[in-house]
C-alpha positions in Angstrom: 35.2 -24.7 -14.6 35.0 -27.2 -11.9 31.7 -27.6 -10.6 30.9 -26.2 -6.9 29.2 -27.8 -3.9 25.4 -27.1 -4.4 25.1 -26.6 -0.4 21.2 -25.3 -0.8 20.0 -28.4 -2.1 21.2 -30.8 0.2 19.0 -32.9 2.8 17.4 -31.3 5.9 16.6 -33.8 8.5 14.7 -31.0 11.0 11.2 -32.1 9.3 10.6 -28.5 9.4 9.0 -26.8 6.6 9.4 -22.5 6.0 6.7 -20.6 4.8 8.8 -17.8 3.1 12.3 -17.3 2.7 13.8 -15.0 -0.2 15.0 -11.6 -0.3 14.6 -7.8 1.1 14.7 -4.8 0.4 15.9 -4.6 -3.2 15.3 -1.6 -5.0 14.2 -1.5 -8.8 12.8 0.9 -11.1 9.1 0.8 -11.7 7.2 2.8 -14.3 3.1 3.2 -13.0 0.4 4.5 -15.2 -1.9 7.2 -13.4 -5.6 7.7 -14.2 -4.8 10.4 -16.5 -2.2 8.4 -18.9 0.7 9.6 -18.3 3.6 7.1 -17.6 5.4 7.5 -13.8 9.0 6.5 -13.5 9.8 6.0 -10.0 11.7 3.5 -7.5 10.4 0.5 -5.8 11.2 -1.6 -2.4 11.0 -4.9 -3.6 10.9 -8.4 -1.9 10.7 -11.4 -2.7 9.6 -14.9 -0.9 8.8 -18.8 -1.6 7.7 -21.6 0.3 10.8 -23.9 1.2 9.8 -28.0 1.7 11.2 -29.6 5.2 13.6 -32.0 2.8 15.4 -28.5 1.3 18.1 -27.3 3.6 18.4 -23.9 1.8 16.7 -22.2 -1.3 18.9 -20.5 -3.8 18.8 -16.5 -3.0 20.9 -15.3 -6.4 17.6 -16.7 -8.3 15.2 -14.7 -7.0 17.7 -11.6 -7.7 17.9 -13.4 -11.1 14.1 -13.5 -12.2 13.5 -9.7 -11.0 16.7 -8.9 -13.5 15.0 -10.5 -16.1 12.7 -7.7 -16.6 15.2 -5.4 -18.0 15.6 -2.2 -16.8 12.6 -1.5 -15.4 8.7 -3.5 -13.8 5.8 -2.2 -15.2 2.0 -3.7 -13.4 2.0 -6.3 -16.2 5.6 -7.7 -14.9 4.5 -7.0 -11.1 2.0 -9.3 -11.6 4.1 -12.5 -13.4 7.0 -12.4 -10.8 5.7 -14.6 -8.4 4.9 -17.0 -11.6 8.2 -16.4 -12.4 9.0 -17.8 -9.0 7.3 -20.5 -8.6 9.2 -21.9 -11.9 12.6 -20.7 -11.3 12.8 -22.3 -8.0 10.2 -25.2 -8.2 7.9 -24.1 -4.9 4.5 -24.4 -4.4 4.1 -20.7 -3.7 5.3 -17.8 -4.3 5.5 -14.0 -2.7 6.0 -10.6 -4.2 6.2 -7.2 -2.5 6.9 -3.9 -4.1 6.4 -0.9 -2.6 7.1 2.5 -4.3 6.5 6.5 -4.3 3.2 7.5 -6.1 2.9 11.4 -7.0 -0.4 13.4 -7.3 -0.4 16.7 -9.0 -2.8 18.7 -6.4 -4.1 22.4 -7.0 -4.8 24.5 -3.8 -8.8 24.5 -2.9 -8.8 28.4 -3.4 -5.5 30.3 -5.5 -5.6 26.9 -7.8 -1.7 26.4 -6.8 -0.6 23.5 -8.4 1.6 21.2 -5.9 2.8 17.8 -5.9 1.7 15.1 -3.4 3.3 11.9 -2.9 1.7 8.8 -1.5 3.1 5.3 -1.1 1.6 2.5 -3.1 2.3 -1.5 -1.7 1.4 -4.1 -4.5 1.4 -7.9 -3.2 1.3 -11.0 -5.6 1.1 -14.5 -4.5 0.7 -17.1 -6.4 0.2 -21.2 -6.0 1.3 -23.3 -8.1 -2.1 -24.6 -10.5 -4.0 -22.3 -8.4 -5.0 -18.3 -9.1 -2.9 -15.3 -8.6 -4.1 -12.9 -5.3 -3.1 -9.4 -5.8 -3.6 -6.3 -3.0 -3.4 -3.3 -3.7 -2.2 -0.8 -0.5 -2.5 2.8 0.0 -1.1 4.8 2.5 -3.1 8.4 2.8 -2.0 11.0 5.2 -4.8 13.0 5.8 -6.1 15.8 8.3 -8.6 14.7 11.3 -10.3 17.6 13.2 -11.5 16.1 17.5 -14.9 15.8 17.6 -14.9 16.5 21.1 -12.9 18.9 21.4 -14.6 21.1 18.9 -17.8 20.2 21.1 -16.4 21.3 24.3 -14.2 24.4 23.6 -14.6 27.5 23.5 -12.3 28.5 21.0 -11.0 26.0 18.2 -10.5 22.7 18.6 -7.4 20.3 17.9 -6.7 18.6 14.9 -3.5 16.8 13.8 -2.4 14.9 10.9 -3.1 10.8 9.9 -2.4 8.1 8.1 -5.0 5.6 6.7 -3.1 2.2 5.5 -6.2 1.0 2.7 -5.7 -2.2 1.0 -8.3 -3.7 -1.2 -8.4 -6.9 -3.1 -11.1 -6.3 -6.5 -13.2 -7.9 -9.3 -11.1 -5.4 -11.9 -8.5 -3.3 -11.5 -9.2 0.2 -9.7 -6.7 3.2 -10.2 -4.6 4.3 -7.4 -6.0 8.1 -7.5 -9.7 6.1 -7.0 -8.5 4.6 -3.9 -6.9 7.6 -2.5 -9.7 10.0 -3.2 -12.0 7.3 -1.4 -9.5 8.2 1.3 -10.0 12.1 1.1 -13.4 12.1 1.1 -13.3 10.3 4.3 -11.0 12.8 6.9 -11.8 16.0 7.7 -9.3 17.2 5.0 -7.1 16.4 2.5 -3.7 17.0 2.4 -1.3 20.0 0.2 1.6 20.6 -1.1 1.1 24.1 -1.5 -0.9 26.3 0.1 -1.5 30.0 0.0 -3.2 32.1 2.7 -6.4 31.9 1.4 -6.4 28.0 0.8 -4.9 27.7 4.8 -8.0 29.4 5.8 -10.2 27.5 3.5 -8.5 24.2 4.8 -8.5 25.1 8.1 -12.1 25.9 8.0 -13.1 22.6 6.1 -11.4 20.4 9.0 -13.2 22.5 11.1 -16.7 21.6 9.4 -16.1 18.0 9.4 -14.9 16.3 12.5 -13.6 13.1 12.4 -12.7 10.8 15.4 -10.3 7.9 13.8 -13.3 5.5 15.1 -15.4 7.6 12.0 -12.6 7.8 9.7 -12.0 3.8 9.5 -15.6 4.3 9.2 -16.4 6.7 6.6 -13.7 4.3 4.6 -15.6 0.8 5.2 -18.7 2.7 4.4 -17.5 3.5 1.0 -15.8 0.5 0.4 -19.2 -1.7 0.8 -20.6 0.7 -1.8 -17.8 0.3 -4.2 -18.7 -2.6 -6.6 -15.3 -4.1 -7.9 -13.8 -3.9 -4.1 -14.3 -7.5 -2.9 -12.1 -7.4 0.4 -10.6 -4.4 2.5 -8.7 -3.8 5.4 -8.2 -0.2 6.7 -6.3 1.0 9.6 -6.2 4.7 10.7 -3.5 6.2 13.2 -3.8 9.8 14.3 -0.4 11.6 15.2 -2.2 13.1 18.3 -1.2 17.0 18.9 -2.5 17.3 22.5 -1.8 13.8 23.8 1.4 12.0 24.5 0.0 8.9 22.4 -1.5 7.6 19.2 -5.3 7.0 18.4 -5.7 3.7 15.9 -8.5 2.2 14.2 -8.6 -1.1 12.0 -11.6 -2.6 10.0 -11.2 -5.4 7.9 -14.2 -7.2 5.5 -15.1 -8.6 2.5 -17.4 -7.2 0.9 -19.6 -10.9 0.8 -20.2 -10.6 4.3 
C-alpha cells in the first residue's frame, strides 16, 4: 500500500502551544463496583485530551479512539485510571486528560412502606497524568436533593416552599472512597433525600422531614464542606449547590472549594 501524507506531524510555525486537543463525547461501556459488591454494567461519556507542542501542526485523533479500543469491550476503575498513561505513550505528550462520565444506580427503600426503588446519580471520573510525574484522579458526584426555604418557613403561616437541587461534589483523596459514601455525605446535608418510589405514607414522612430541616443553598454547600473537613481520606473538595427555585423566576447557587490542608 502506498504510504499517505502524515499531514498531523508536519511543522507549525504559529509558536503556539495547545493545552488539550483530543476527542468528545465517545460513548463506551463501563462496569463499576458498588459498596455492596455487586458489579454495575452501564454506559460512559468519554473524552479524551493531550497537550500538543507549538512545533506539531495536528495530533493524531484515530489514536486516542485507538487506546480506549484497546480495553476490549468494556473500562473497569483499574483501566479508567491507565488511559491517560496510555496516552501519554501512544502519542508522545507531556500530559494527558481523561473524562468519563456515566449513570450510577442506587437501590433506595421508601423511609416508611420500605418500597424498594431505583435511584440514579451521575458519577464524573477525571485522570491526568504527566509524563514522570503522579496520576490526579477526581472523583464527581452530582446529587439531586430536596431543600426546604428557611425563610419562608420562618415567615408563613402555612407551609413553606421547597424545591428540588443539585449538589456537583468532587473530591480528590488519600484512598479510594465509594461513590454511595460520597453521595450519602450529600443526603445528609439537604433537607431530604431523593425517591424513586414513594407511597402515601413515605410523601408525608418526606414532606415532613424537609419541613424539619431547612436548608438555604448558602447551608447546604455548607453542611457539605463541614463534613468534608471531617472526612479523613478527602484531601481537596469543590461543591456547588444550585436550587431549581419554585417561587422565583431564578436559580439560587452556592460554590465552596478547599483542601483539606488549609
Amino acid at each position: 500500500m502506498r504510504e499517505l501524507k502524515d499531514t498531523q506531524n508536519e511543522r507549525d510555525d504559529r509558536n503556539i502551544p495547545i493545552d488539550r486537543v483530543g476527542v468528545k463525547q465517545l460513548r463506551f461501556p463501563v462496569e463499576v463496583r458498588d459498596k455492596g459488591g455487586t458489579v454495575q454494567r452501564t454506559v460512559s461519556t468519554v473524552s479524551l485530551a493531550v497537550d500538543l507542542p507549538h512545533h506539531y501542526k495536528g495530533t493524531h485523533m484515530s489514536r486516542f479512539v485507538e487506546v480506549l479500543n484497546s480495553h476490549g469491550s468494556c473500562l473497569d476503575v483499574r483501566s479508567m485510571a491507565a488511559l491517560p498513561r496510555e496516552l501519554l505513550d501512544r502519542l508522545d505528550a507531556q500530559r494527558a486528560h481523561a473524562e468519563i462520565q456515566f449513570a450510577f444506580f442506587r437501590s433506595k427503600a421508601a423511609p416508611v412502606t420500605g418500597k424498594e426503588g431505583l435511584v440514579d446519580y451521575e458519577v464524573r471520573f477525571e485522570v491526568e497524568a504527566e509524563k514522570g510525574g503522579e496520576v490526579d484522579f477526581v472523583v464527581t458526584v452530582m446529587v439531586p436533593v430536596t431543600t426546604l426555604c428557611p425563610c419562608s418557613k420562618a415567615i408563613s403561616a402555612r407551609g413553606a416552599h421547597n424545591q428540588r437541587g443539585l449538589v456537583t461534589y468532587a473530591v480528590r483523596f488519600r484512598e479510594p472512597v465509594w461513590i454511595e459514601d460520597l453521595v450519602d455525605l450529600v443526603e445528609r446535608s439537604a433537607s431530604c433525600e431523593l425517591y424513586s418510589l414513594l407511597k402515601r405514607p413515605d410523601e408525608k414522612a418526606v414532606t415532613e422531614r424537609a419541613f424539619d430541616h431547612p436548608v438555604f443553598v448558602e447551608d447546604l454547600v455548607r453542611n457539605v464542606a463541614s463534613r468534608s473537613n471531617d472526612h479523613r481520606n478527602i484531601t481537596w473538595y469543590r461543591v456547588e449547590a444550585e436550587n431549581f427555585e419554585s417561587i422565583h423566576n431564578h436559580n439560587a447557587y452556592a460554590v465552596i472549594e478547599k483542601g483539606n490542608a488549609e
